[in-house]
C-alpha positions in Angstrom: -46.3 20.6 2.4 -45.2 22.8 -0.4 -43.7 25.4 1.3 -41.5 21.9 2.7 -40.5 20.8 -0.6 -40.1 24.3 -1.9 -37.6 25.0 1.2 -35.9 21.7 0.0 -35.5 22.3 -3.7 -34.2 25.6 -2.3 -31.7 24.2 -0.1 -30.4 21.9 -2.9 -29.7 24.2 -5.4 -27.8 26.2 -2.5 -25.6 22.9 -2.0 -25.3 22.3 -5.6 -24.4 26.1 -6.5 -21.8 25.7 -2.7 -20.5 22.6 -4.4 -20.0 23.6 -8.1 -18.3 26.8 -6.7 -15.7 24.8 -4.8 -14.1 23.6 -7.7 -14.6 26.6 -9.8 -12.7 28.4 -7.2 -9.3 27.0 -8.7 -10.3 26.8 -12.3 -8.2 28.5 -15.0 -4.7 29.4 -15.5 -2.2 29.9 -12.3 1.4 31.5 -12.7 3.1 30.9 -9.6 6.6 31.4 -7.9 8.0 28.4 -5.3 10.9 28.8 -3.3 12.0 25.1 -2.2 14.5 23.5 0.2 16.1 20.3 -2.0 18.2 17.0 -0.4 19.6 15.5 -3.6 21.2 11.9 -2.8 23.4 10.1 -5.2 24.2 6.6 -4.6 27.3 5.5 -7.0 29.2 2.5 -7.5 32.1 1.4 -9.7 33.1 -1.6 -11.7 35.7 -2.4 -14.0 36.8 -5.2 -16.1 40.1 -5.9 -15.1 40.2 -8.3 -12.1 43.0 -7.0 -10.5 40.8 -3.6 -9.5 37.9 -3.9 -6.5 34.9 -2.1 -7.2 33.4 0.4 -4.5 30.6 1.8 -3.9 29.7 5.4 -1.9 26.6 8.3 -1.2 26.9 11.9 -1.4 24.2 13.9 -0.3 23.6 18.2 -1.2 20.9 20.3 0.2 20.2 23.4 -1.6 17.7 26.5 -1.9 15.9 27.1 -5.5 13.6 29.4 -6.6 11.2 28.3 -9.9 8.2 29.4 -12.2 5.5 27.3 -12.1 2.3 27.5 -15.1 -0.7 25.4 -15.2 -4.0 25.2 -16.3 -6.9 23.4 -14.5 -10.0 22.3 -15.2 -13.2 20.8 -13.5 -14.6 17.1 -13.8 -16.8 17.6 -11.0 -18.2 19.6 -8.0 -15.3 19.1 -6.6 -12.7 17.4 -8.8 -10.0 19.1 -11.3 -7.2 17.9 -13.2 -4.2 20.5 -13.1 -2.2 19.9 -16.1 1.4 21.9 -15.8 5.1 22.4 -15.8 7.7 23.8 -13.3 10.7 25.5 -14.4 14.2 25.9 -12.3 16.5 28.7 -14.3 20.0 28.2 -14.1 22.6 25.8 -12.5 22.8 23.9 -9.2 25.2 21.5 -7.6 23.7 17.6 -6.9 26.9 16.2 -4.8 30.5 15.3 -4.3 31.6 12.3 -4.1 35.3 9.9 -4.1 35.8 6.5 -5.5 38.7 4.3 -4.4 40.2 1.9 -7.0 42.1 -1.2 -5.5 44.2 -1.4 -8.4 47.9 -1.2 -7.6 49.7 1.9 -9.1 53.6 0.4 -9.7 55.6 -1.0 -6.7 54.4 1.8 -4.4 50.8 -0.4 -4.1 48.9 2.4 -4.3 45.1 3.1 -4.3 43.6 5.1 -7.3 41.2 7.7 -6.2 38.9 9.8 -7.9 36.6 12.6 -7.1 33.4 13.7 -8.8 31.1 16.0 -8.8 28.2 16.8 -10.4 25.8 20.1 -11.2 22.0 20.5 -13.3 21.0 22.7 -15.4 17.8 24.4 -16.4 15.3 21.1 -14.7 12.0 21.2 -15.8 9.2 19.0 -15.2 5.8 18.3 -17.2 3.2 17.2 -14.6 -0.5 16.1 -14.3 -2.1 16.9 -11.0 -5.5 15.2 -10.4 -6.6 17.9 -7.5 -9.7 17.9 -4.7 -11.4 20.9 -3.6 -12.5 20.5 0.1 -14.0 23.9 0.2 -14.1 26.8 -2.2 -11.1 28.1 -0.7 -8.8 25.1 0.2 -8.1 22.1 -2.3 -5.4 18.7 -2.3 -3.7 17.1 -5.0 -1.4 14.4 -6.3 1.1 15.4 -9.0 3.1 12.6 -11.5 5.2 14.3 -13.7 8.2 13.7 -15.9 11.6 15.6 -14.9 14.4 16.6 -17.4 17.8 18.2 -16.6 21.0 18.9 -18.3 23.6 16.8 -16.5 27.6 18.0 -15.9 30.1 15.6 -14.7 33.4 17.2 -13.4 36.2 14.9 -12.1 39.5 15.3 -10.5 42.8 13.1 -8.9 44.5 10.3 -10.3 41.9 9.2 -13.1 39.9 11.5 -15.3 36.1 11.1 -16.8 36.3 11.0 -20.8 32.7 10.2 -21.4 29.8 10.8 -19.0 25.8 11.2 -19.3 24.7 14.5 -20.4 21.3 14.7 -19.3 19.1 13.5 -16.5 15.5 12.2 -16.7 12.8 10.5 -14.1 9.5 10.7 -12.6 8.2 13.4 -10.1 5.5 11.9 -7.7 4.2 14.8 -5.0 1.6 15.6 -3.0 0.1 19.2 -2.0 -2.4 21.5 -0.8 -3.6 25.0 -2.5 -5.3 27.3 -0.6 -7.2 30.8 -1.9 -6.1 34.0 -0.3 -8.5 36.1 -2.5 -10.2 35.2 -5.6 -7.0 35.4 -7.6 -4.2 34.7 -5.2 -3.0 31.6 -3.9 -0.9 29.9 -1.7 0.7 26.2 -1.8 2.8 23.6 0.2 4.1 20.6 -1.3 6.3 17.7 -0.2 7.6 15.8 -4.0 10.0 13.4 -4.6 11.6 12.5 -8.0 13.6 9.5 -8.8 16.1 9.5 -12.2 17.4 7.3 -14.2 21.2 5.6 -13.4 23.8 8.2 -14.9 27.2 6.7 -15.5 30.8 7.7 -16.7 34.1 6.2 -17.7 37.5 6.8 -16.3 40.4 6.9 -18.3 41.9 3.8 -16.5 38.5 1.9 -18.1 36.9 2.4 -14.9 33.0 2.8 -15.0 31.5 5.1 -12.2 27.4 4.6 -11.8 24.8 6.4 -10.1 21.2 7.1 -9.2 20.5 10.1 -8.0 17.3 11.4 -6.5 15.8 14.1 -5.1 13.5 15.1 -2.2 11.7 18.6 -2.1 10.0 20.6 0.2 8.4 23.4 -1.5 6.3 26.6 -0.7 4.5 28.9 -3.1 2.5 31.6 -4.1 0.6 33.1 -7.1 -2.3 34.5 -9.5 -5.2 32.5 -10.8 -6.6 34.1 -14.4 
């Protein structure tokens, strides 16, 4: 009988020490480098306040291939649970979309449309995230990411009426979903799927036209790195 119980209390500390392990696995700080495929759709519309000028509407669509730096440091809130708190960094520029608006109003006896074409590029997009994360093994863990997004926003127009004033900057929510997987100890490899929603950008054409938009983003992202 007490070699029995022995054999259990044996056999739970083994679990227990297997279980503890699992989340310890992916404890600490992790630099990492992602390379990600990117759609980025914005859906635009205009309006104006003279009624002799029909508002439109339109969607451009861009897919692109990034590269970013990713930093974050997790910790454990269970045998298996951890909360990953981070940000992801995107260096340099990158275009979102093209798009043309058509303007009903009538140009002088020729009845002509006005149209106008935009496009628009980011800058240096960052995102602050939280990533509550479960480790189904000691080698293999899942998470869920929320994070805030920020990029600098440039507005570039062409054709019969000009931009003056646009939005400069563009900010939203990141929601994602992912899987981490140890190679060794320190190495790791990951595979997200994230989408991130801004706020409406707009801009004003000379002609008192106002162009809005909401663009967002889907991502598809790979990515490997070093655990401290």
């Amino acid at each position: 009988m007490n070699k029995i119980l022995k054999l259990s209390a044996i056999a739970l500390l083994a679990s227990s020490t297997s279980l503890m392990a699992q989340s310890k696995s992916f404890e600490g700080v992790s630099l990492g480098v992602t390379a990600s495929v990117i759609g980025a759709e914005v859906s635009g519309s205009t309006s104006t306040n003279t009624s002799s000028a029909n508002s439109s509407s339109g969607s451009v669509g861009k897919v692109t291939e990034i590269a970013a730096i990713d930093l974050s440091y997790a910790f454990a809130v269970g045998s298996n649970g951890l909360i990953a708190i981070g940000a992801n960094y995107i260096p340099g520029k990158a275009k979102i979309g093209n798009g043309a608006f058509t303007d009903g109003t009538n140009l002088g006896s020729q009845n002509e449309d006005s149209t106008t074409s935009t496009s628009g590029s980011i800058k240096d997009p960052y995102t602050i995230y939280v990533a509550p994360t479960y480790a189904i093994s000691k080698d293999a863990a899942l998470y869920f990411k929320v994070g805030y997004s920020h990029a600098d926003l440039s507005i570039s127009s062409s054709g019969t009426e000009r931009i003056t004033t646009s939005s400069d900057k563009l900010e939203g929510w990141t929601y994602a979903i992912g899987s981490k997987t140890m190679l060794t100890p320190n190495t790791y490899f990951g595979v997200e799927a994230s989408v991130t929603d801004y706020d409406n950008i707009s801009a004003t054409l000379t002609n008192g036209k106002v162009v809005s938009a909401n663009p967002k983003v889907a991502q598809g992202t790979i990515s490997i790195g070093y655990k401290f």
